[in-house]
C-alpha positions as CSV (number, residue, x, y, z in Angstrom):
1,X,100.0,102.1,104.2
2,X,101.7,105.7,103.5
3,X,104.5,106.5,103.2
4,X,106.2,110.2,102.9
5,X,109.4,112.2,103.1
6,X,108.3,114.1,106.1
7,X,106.5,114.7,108.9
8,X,102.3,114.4,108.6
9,X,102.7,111.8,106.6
10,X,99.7,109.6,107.2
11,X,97.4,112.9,106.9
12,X,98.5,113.3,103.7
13,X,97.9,110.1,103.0
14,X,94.6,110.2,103.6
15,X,93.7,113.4,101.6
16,X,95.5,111.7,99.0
17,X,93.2,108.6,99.4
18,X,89.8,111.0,100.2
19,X,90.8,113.1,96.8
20,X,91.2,109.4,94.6
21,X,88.2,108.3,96.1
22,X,86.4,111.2,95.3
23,X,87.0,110.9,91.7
24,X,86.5,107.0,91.6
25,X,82.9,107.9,93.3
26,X,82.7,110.8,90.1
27,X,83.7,108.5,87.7
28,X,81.1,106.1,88.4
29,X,78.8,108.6,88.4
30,X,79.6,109.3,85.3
31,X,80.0,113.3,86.9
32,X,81.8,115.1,84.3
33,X,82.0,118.1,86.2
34,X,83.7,116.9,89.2
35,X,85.8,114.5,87.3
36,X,87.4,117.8,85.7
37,X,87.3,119.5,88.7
38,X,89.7,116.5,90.2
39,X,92.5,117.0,87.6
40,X,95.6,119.0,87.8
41,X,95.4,122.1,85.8
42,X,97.9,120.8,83.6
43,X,96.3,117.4,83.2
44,X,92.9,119.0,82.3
45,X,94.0,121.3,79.3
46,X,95.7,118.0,78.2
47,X,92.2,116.2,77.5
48,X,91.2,119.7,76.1
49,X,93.4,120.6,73.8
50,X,94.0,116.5,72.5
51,X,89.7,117.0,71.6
52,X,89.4,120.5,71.1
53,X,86.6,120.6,73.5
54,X,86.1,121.3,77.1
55,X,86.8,118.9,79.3
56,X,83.1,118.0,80.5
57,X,82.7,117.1,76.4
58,X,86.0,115.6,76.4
59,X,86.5,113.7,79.5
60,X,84.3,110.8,78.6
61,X,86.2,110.0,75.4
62,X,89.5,109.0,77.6
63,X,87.6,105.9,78.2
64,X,88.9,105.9,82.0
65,X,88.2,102.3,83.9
66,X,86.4,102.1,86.7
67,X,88.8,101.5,89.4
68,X,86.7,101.0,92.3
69,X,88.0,101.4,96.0
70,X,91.0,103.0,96.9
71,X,93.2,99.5,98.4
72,X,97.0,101.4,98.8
73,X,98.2,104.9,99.0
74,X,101.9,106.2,98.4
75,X,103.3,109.7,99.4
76,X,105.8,111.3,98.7
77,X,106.5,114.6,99.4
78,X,104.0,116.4,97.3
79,X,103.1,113.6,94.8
80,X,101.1,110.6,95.3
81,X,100.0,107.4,93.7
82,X,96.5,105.6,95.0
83,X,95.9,102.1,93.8
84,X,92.1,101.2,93.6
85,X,91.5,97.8,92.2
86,X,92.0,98.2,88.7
87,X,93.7,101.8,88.0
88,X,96.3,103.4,89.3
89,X,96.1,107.1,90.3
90,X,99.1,109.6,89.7
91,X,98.2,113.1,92.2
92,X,100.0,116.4,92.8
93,X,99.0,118.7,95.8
94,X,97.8,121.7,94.7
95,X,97.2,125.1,96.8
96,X,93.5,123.9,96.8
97,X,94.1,120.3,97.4
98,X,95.5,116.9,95.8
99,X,94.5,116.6,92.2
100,X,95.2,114.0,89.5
101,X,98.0,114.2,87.5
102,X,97.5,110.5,85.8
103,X,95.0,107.9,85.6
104,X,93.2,105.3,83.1
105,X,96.5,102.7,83.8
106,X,97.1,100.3,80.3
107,X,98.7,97.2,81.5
108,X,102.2,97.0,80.5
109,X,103.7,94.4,82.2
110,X,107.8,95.2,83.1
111,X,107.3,99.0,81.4
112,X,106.5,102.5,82.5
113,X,102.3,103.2,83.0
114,X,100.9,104.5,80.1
115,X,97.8,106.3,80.9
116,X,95.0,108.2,79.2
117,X,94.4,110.7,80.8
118,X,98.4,112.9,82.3
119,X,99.0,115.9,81.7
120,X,101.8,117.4,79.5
C-alpha cells in the first residue's frame, strides 16, 4: 500500500518500489556501480568521505544486509520508505529519479533507525 500527500500517489509509489528493488537486485549482485549509482548525492559522499575512497571501494565495507523483496512502500510527498524483508529503505526523489537516502536498518527496538549507510 502507498500512501502520499497528493495526487499520483500510487505511481510514485511504484517508482519508489522499482528504485528499492533495483538496488536490492544490485546488492545481491554485489554491483558496486549501480549500488552507488542508487544513492542520494548526499548519502554517497557520506560512505566516501567516512573511508576516504570512492564509493565502489567503499560501498562494500557498510556491510549492507540483504533485504530481499520489496513487501511495503510509504510516500510521502517527496520522501519514501520501502520495506523489503529485512531492511528498511529511506529514498528522496531526485530530478533524475528516487534515490536512497538510508539503508542497512540495525534493530533497535522502541528507538529511531540507525543505519549504515545515510547521508549527512
Amino acid at each position: 500500500m502507498a500512501l502520499g500527500a497528493c495526487g499520483g500517489t500510487e505511481q510514485r509509489g511504484a517508482k519508489v518500489s522499482t528504485a528499492a528493488t533495483a538496488f536490492e537486485e544490485a546488492l545481491s549482485k554485489g554491483d558496486r556501480a549501480e549500488l552507488c549509482a542508487a544513492l542520494a548525492p548526499q548519502t554517497r559522499k557520506e560512505v566516501e568521505d567516512s573511508a576516504k575512497k570512492a564509493c565502489v571501494d567503499a560501498i562494500t565495507a557498510q556491510e549492507l544486509p540483504a533485504g530481499g523483496p520489496v513487501r511495503g512502500v510509504d510516500v510521502h510527498g517527496r520522501q519514501g520508505r520501502a520495506v523489503p524483508a529485512s531492511d528498511t529503505l529511506f529514498l528522496s526523489q531526485f530530478p533524475d529519479g528516487w534515490k536512497i537516502v538510508a539503508a542497512g536498518r540495525k534493530p533497535h527496538p522502541g528507538q529511531p533507525y540507525e543505519c549504515s549507510v545515510k547521508g549527512g
